[in-house]
C-alpha positions, 0 to 999 in steps of 0.5 A, a space after each residue: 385693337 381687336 382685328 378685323 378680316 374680310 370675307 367676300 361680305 363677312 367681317 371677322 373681329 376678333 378679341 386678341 387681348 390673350 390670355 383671357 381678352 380682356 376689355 381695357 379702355 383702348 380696347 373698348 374705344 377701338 372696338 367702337 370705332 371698328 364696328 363704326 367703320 364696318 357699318 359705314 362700309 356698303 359691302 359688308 352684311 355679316 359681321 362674326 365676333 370670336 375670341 384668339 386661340 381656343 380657350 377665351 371668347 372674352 372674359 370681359 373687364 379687366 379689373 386693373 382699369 378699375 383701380 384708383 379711379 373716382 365713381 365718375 371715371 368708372 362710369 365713364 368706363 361703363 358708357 365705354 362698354 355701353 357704346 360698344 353694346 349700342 354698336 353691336 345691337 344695332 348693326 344694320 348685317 346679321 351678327 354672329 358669336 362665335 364663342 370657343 371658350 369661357 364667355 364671361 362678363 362683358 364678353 358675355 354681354 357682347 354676345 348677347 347684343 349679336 342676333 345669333 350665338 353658337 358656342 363650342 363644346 367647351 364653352 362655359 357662360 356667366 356673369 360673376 360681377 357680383 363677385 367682385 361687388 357690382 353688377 353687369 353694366 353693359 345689358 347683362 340685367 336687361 338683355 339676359 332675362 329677354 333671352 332666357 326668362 328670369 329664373 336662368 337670369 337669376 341664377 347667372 346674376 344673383 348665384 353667380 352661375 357659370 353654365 356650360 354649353 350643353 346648358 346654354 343651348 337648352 335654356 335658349 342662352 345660345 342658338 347652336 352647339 359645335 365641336 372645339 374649333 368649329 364656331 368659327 366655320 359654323 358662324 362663317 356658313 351662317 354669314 354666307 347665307 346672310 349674304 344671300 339675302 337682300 341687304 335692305 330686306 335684312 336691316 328691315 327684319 332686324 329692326 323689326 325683330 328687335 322692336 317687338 321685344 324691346 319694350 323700355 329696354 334703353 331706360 332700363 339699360 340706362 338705370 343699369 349703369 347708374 346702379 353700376 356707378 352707385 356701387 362702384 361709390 361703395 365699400 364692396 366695389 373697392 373690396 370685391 375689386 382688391 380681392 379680385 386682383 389680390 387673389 384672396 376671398 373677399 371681406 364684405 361689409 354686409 350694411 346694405 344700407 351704408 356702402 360709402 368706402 
């Protein structure tokens, strides 16, 4: 369960799956319920996300809890993350990430659904699903491209891109740039001015914010899914996802018109 702290109106969750904080579907599940309880909780308006150590914000899925599972179950495994993202997004207090090293996949997308993103020097970006024969499932095809426009989107999800922080801070991907060790400060400083602010005043300008540019985001969050579970159906999947775990290239089956396993 990933930990909370509190700072006078400043939640601090953590990823603390070492070495990469990967998501399993423990993990996914108590996430949800801590962002559940720290909505429902008067006193707290900012919450910071941010990964243990300082080398892994979140590198997203573990691939294991894909294996041996029906297209059913991963899409379960899909709305498990989806709730997680739904939470985050909608949180009532500012929401900041305070990424201090890789951000990959689902921890990427999690950063995404937060209002503010500042990453350290090191940090580095990206969504490599494709690697592995799916797609982002948790908004990564509708939130990225809202972020920083088609083109960078492509190039992270169709090229598999990673991008450093230099990069992601130019091309609108993140807000803020800091040494190693100071996104966690730098998020905590921000938090304390959201603090300032009123808490009703705050949640209003939110919504608002997010209602002008959210135009049929929740349809196209839900056709997201449905693609991951069709290709989760597919040969690539079972390949990408075995090559993944076995450490070796993967052999795709190149018939895009027939991808049953």
């Amino acid at each position: 369960m990933p930990p909370v702290e509190r700072m006078d109106r400043t939640a601090v969750l953590t990823f603390d799956n070492p070495p990469a904080h990967v998501f399993t579907a423990s993990i996914l599940r108590d996430f949800a319920a801590r962002l559940d309880a720290l909505e429902a909780d008067p006193d707290v308006t900012a919450l910071v996300v941010t990964g243990a150590g300082d080398r892994f914000f979140c590198a997203g899925d573990d691939l294991n809890m894909y294996v041996g599972v029906n297209p059913a179950e991963a899409r379960e495994l899909t709305r498990l993350l989806a709730a997680v993202i739904t939470r985050l997004r909608a949180f009532s207090g500012v929401t900041i990430a305070a990424i201090n090293g890789w951000c990959l996949g689902g921890g990427l997308e999690c950063a995404l659904a937060c209002d503010i993103r500042i990453g350290e020097a090191h940090a580095q970006f990206g969504l490599p699903e494709g690697r592995v024969g799916l797609l982002p499932c948790g908004g990564g095809t509708q939130m990225l491209a809202r972020q920083v426009g088609d083109g960078w989107a492509k190039r992270l999800i169709l090229c598999g891109e990673t991008v450093d922080a230099d990069t992601a801070l130019r091309i609108g991907l993140i807000e803020e740039t800091v040494s190693a060790g100071q996104a966690r400060d730098a998020a905590l400083s921000l938090a304390e001015k959201a603090a300032r602010q009123s808490p009703v005043a705050l949640a209003e300008s939110k919504t608002l914010v997010h209602s002008n540019r959210a135009g049929d985001l929740e349809t196209g969050l839900a056709r997201e899914r449905d693609a991951f579970g069709d290709l989760f159906a597919g040969r690539d999947a079972a390949e990408g996802v075995a090559a993944f775990l076995e450490k070796r290239e993967p052999q795709w089956n190149h018939n895009r018109s027939r991808n049953e396993r």
